[in-house]
C-alpha positions, 0 to 999 in steps of 0.5 A: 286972242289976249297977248301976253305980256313979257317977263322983266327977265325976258325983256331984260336980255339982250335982243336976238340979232345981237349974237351970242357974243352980247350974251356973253360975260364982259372980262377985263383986259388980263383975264381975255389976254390970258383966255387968247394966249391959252386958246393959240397955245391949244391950237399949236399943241393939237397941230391946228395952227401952222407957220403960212405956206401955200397949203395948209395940211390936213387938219390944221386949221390956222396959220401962224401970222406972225409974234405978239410984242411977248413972243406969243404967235399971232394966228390967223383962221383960214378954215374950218375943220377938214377932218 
């Protein structure tokens, strides 16, 4: 049985064991600031992330941890979807 060989585009990606975040496009510092920051503020309007407590109400799925230097809230996941 002949092997084939590997196109220079399949050689040229990056290994499987690497995960999906290797794959991904690299953004500089102000764009990923600004992807984290719209990301919490979606989680907050949804109801997703809550102030800590003890127990986390249906559906929310973060809790607020505390505040970033710019006032922005520092979450931090504690499940998956419960719903």
């Amino acid at each position: 049985m002949a092997t084939r060989k590997k196109s220079a585009a399949r050689k040229a990606r990056a290994p499987r064991s690497a995960g999906v975040a290797a794959r991904l496009p690299k953004l500089d510092d102000v764009k990923a600031a600004a992807a984290r920051r719209k990301f919490v503020e979606g989680l907050v309007k949804r109801g997703e992330a809550v102030p800590a407590g003890k127990d986390l109400p249906s559906g929310a799925t973060h809790e607020i941890v505390g505040k970033h230097e710019d006032g922005a809230p520092m979450v931090k996941r504690r499940r998956f979807s419960a719903r």
